[in-house]
C-alpha angles and dihedrals in degrees: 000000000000125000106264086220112046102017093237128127110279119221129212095280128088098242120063109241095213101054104017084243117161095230101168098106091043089055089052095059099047081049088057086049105055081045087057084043089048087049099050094047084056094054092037086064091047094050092240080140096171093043088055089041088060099037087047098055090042083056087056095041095068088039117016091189090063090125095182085053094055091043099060090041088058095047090048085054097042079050092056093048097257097134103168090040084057090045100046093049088051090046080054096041089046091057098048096043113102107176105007122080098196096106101049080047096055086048093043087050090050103036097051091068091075079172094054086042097059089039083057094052107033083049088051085052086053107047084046087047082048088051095056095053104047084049076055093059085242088128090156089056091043091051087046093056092040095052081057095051083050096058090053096037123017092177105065108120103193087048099054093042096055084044082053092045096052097044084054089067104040080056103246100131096174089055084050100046085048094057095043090043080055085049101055092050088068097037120015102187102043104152090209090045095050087047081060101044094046088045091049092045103249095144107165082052092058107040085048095052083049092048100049083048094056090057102053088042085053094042086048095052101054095046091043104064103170113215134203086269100044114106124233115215116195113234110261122192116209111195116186126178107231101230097042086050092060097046085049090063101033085056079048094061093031079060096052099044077053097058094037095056085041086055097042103049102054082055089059105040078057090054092052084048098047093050088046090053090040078052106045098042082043084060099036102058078043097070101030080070091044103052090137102058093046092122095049092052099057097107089047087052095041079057108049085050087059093055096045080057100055078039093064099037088063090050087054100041095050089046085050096045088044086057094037086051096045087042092057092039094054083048092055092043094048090047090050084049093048091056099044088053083054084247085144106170098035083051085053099049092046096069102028068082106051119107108220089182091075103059117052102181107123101223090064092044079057093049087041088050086048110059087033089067091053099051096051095044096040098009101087096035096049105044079044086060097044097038091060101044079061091054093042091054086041101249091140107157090052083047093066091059095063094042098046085050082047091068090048094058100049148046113276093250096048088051095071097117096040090061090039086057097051095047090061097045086054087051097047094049085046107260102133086169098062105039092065105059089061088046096053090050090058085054086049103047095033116023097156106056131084090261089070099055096052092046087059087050092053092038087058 
């Protein structure tokens, strides 16, 4: 254990011997830490999955470089099918670890399988592709997906009990029982999973999962004796949606990148100016010597103004691309912003903006790449949705604005019933000229469907 204040090795005693540091509270807290650890390894055996999970997070919460601690957390995620939370708790655990290796193993182990990679994420688009549909009331489209999520990863907990939960209400208790029943082998003391076996009748599920929790709560009790100097640390639940996680540390690093090349640069704009000034005062003194041969000189001196010249335009370009790079990083992370705070269309907006020309550093190319991806996959689709449920409570003229962005996220002949719509939305505010050339488009792009049909019967 090092001392928390100067970093150095601490002895038996309460006081670092380095630093003169009282450390004995500090002691007892990682102590109450490696017993939430101890807790959590026991429940994890037991596959009381959720039990180790909080008792996991309450152990980082009091020390947050208890690496044994974030590595089981990630391997109970990785269990449940949660690949990028498990990755993103071993990417934490890796930087921490100063003499252990586990972590960077575990990541090594994962992240060779490109194949297995691509299957994690590609699984956690879906799920999220399943959620929206089932919040859209399309349960047989997001049964459909999940089944999907389920053929790549049967594991995965979050993905069997919203299966369980749709077939419930589409009144098919045994599909349900059989889901939940898949939930509860991973995780047999899932609370959410329980609710849904006690609801759906399976008894005998339900009283062995409590049992099996007494016990360990029993267990728990009789090796853990709080005394007056334990501290008691209140539970605390940390939910985190996967994908905006992932943004959230991608923008991380894109910030970073950020500060470093704002730090960077100054330092070397003071470096161009040190060596013309070096430059300028060298010459001068020069030719304050040299009077004399002044007019021999002239090419020597033409010479030397060209490169002051070269000289000054760096300063300047590199003054110009620091700004440029600053300008493109504060849009994607506006637009990053926008879209955590489910500002959808001003998020997209936002980046349809952003230059990414103008910054070459890799790790915002990745955030750039990123969001990207998901508006092309979700973007069109989305702003569509939500566009029409505008028109449909007459909100015509703030219905416009998601169909127009509509046009901006897909190919011109995917973008048919976003022109057809507004159309309709022009035509309903009483703007009979602009609603036809969107209507003539849809004649153009797609002559043959039902929408153009319909466009020639408005345009008449």
């Amino acid at each position: 254990m090092n001392c928390f204040h100067c970093g150095n090795r601490l002895g038996k005693g309460d006081i670092c011997l380095t630093c003169g540091q009282d450390v004995r509270l500090f002691k007892k807290i990682v102590a109450a830490s490696w017993r939430y650890y101890d807790e959590a390894l026991k429940k994890a055996r037991m596959r009381n999955l959720s039990g180790a999970i909080d008792d996991l997070k309450n152990s980082l919460l009091l020390y947050k470089k208890n690496t044994e601690a974030r590595n089981l957390l990630g391997l109970i995620y990785y269990e449940m099918g949660e690949t990028t939370e498990a990755l993103i708790q071993w990417v934490l655990s890796d930087n921490m670890d100063e003499t252990g290796h586990h972590a960077s193993d575990l990541l090594v182990k994962v992240q060779s399988d490109q194949v297995e990679l691509q299957k994690g994420n590609l699984t956690i688009r879906k799920y999220n592709q399943a959620l929206r549909y089932a919040k859209g009331d399309s349960e047989d489209l997001a049964i459909l997906q999940l089944n999907k999520v389920l053929s790549t990863n049967p594991k995965m907990v979050k993905a069997n009990l919203l299966l369980a939960l749709l077939h419930f209400k589409a009144r098919q208790p045994a599909k349900a029982a059989a889901y939940v029943e898949a939930a509860l082998k991973v995780d047999r003391c899932h609370p959410m999973a329980l609710r849904f076996a006690e609801e759906l009748g399976q008894k005998e599920v339900h009283k062995t999962a409590v049992k099996e929790k007494a016990v360990v709560s029993k267990d728990a009790q009789v090796r853990r004796q709080l005394s007056g100097n334990d501290v008691i640390v209140p539970t605390y639940k940390e939910n985190k949606i996967g994908l905006q996680t992932v943004i959230e540390v991608l923008i991380g690093l894109a910030l970073g990148a950020a500060l470093v090349a704002y730090l960077i640069m100054p330092s070397r704009i003071s470096s161009l100016r040190d060596d013309f000034n070096q430059t300028i005062n060298s010459y001068n003194e020069r030719l304050s010597a040299k009077e004399a041969i002044i007019t021999a000189n002239e090419s020597e001196i033409e010479a030397l103004n060209e490169r002051i010249a070269k000289l000054q335009e760096n300063v300047q370009s590199a003054d110009d691309n620091t700004s440029n790079v600053v300008k493109e990083y504060g849009k994607l992370l506006e637009a990053s912003q926008l879209l955590a705070a489910d500002e959808y269309l001003q998020g997209i907006k936002m980046f349809l903006t952003v230059d990414a020309s103008q910054v070459p550093d890799r790790t915002f190319r990745d955030v750039y790449q990123s969001m990207d991806e998901e508006f092309k996959t979700n973007g069109y689709t989305v702003l569509l949705e939500a566009g029409r449920r505008q028109y449909d409570s007459r909100q015509f003229e703030t219905s416009t604005e998601y169909f127009l962005t509509c046009l901006d996220l897909a190919p011109e002949e995917e973008t048919v019933e976003a022109h057809f719509w507004l159309g309709l939305a022009y035509l309903n505010m009483g703007e009979q000229e602009s609603a036809n050339p969107h209507f003539e488009k849809i004649i153009e792009i797609a002559p043959e469907s039902n929408f153009a049909q319909q466009a020639a019967t408005y345009i008449r």
